[in-house]
N, C-alpha and C positions, 0 to 999 in steps of 0.2 A: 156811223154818222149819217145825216139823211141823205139820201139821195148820194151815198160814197161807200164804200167798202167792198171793194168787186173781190171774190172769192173764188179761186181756181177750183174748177168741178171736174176736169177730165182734161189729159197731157197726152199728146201724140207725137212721138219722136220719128224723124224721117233723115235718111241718110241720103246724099247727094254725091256726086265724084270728088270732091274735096270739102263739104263741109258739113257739120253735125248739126242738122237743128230740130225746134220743139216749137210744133202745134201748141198753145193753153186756150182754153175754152172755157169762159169766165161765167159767172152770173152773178149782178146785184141782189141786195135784199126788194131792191123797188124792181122784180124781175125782169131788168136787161141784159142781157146776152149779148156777148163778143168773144169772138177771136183774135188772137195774135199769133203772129210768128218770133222765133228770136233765136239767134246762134249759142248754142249750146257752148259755155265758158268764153266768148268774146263779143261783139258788139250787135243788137237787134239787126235785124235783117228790117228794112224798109219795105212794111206793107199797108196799104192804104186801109182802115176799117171801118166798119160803122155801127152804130150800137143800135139796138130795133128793141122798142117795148114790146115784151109778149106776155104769156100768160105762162101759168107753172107748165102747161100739158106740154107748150112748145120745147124745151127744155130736152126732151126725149128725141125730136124731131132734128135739133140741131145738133146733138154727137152724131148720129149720124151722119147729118152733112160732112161734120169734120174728118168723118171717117172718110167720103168721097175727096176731100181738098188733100188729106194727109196721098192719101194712091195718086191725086196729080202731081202734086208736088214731086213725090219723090222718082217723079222718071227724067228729074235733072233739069226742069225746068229752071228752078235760080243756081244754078251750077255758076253760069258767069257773074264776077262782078260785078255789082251794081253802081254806077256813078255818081247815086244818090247815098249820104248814108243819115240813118235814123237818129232823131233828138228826143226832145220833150214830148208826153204826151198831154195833151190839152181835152179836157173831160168836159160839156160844154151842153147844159142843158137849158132846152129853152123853155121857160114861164111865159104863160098870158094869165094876165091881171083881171078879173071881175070888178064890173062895176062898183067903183067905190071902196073895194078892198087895197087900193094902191097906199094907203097909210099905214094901214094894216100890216101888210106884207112887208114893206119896208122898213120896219119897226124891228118884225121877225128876224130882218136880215141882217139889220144891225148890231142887232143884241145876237140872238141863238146863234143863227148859221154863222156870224163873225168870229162869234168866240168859239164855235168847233173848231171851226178853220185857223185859228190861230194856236189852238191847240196840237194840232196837225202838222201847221207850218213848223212850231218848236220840237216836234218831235223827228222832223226830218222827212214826214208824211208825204208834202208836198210842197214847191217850192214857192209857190204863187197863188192868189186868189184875185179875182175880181167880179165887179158885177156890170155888165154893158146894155144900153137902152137900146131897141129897136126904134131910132127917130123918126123914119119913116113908112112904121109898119104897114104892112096889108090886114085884111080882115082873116087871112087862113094864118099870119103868121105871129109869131112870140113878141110879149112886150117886154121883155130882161131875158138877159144871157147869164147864166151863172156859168162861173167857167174857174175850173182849178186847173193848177199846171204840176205835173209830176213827171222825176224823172226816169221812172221804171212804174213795170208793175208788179206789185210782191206777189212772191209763190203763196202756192195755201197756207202752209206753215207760218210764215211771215202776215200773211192777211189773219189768220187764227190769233196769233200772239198782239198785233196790233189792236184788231176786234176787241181781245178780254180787256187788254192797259184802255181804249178808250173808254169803255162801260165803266171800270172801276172809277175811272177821272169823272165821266159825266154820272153818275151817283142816281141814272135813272133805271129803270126798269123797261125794257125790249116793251113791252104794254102798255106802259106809257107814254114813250115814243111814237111807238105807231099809234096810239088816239093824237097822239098831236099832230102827228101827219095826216090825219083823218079831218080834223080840224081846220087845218090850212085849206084841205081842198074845198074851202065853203069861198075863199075869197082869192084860190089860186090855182092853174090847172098847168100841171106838165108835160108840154106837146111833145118836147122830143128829148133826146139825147144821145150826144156825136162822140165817139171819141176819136180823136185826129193826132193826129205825129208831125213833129216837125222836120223837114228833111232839108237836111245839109248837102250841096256839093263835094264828092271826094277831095276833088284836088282842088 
């Protein structure tokens, strides 16, 4: 889907005095990069991330960071529990609009991006969508918030199986997708993208 389908590229398991968990080190097709953490058979561990546009080369650059957080971690750092615990996570990309393309774009959003996303939502993909205005933006900052909510993130197996069912549903070709993506970027540019977690009080 544009701008969705984060794909696990490299797993790093780290053992702690009482609990079992797992580094995933993701990458989108629009090449953004994150990490997560999450307890291996029971609830994500509450970690704050953030998603950073890069280029393919960085991609090499970032396992091995992952390699340096898995040696921190695992000298017992989240040993204690946390009084926070982990919810939804919120995928949250921000667009600025080109002159005069604001009709454009939101035409796109209604028709294409709606009906991915509603595609998504029935399949259990994700549990929310919406699109939010920046009212009173700055000149460095986004004019729309796209923003989807999910409750996990699928492993590669589950991102792979997902992947094929959407292609067969949306009846496009990967080629002509990305020239459509190519095409938006005449009248629409992708300054960032967040992905944030919601955190719940334990008790």
């Amino acid at each position: 889907m544009p701008d969705d389908g984060p794909q696990i590229v490299f797993e790093c398991p780290v053992e702690s005095s009482d609990r079992h968990l797992l580094f995933r080190f993701y990458v989108t097709p629009m090449e953004r990069i994150y990490v997560t953490l999450a307890e291996q058979g029971g609830q994500s561990v509450s970690v704050k991330g953030r998603v950073v546009m890069k280029r393919a080369i960085t991609k090499f650059v970032s396992v091995l960071t992952l390699g340096t957080l898995c040696a921190m971690f695992s000298t017992g750092v989240l040993a204690e529990e946390s009084p926070l615990v982990g919810g939804d996570y919120w995928e949250i990309t921000g667009i600025e609009i080109q002159d005069g393309g604001g009709w454009k774009y939101a035409k796109w959003l209604a028709d294409e991006w709606r009906k991915d996303l509603e595609f998504a939502k029935s399949k259990g993909w994700i549990k929310d969508y919406m699109v939010m205005a920046n009212v009173h933006s700055r000149s460095d900052e986004p004019d729309l918030y796209l923003i989807r909510v999910r409750d996990g993130i699928p492993s590669g197996e589950e991102g792979e199986k997902r992947q094929k069912e959407y292609m067969e549903w949306q009846s496009k070709s990967i080629e002509k997708m990305a020239g459509e993506n190519r095409n938006r970027a005449e009248y629409r540019t992708v300054m960032s993208t967040s992905l944030l977690q919601m955190l719940h009080f334990r008790n």
